[in-house]
C-alpha atoms as one frame of an Amber mdcrd trajectory, in Angstrom:
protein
-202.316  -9.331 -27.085-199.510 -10.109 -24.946-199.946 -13.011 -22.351-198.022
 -13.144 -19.117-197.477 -17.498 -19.020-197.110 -19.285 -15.840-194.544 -21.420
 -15.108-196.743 -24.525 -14.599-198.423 -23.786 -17.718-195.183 -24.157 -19.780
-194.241 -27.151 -18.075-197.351 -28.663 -19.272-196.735 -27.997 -22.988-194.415
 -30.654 -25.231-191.275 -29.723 -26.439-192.250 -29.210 -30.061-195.449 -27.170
 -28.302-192.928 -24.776 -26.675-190.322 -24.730 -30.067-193.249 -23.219 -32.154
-194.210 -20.798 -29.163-190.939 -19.534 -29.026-190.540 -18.958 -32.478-193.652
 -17.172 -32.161-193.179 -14.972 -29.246-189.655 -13.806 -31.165-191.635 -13.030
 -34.075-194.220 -11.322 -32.189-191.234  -9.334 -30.334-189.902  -8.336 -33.500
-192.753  -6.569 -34.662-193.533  -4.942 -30.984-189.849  -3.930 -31.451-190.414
  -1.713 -35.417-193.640  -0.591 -33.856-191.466   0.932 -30.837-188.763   2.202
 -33.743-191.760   3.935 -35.095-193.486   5.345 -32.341-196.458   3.333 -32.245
-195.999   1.094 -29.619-198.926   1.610 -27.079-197.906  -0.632 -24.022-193.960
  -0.618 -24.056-193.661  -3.337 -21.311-195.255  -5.781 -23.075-191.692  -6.265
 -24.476-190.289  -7.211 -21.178-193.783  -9.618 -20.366-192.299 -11.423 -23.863
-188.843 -11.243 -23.775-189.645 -12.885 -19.879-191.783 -15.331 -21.515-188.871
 -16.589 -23.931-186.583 -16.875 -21.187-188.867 -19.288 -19.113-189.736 -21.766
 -22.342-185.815 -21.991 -23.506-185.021 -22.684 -19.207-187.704 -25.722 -19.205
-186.143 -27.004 -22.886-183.012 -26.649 -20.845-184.316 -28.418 -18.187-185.274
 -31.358 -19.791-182.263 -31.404 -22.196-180.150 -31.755 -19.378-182.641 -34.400
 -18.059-182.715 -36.390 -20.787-185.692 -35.457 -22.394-187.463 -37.792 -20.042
-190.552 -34.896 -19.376
């Protein structure tokens, strides 16, 4: 199930919180991404919703690399 994150929401998580997620959502992009290779993909734009999602966590760890890791 693919969930559409806010921005706020990912603000709120740690840094280690939003490594893990990202290596997550790439996984779970991965998989979305054999199942479309196959045919048996049943909701193609979920792969934009992740691939979106990725984007937003790697601009906060941006964010607050640039910072200084002070959030």
């Amino acid at each position: 199930m693919v969930i559409l994150l806010k921005i706020n929401e990912i603000r709120e998580m740690s840094s280690e919180d939003l490594k893990k997620k990202i290596t997550e959502t790439k996984e779970q992009l991965f998989t979305m991404r054999m199942q479309q290779a196959n045919g048996t993909l049943e909701k193609p734009t979920q792969l934009k919703t992740l691939r979106r999602d990725v984007a937003k966590m790697k601009t906060v760890l941006k964010e607050r690399e640039l910072n200084g890791g002070n959030e």
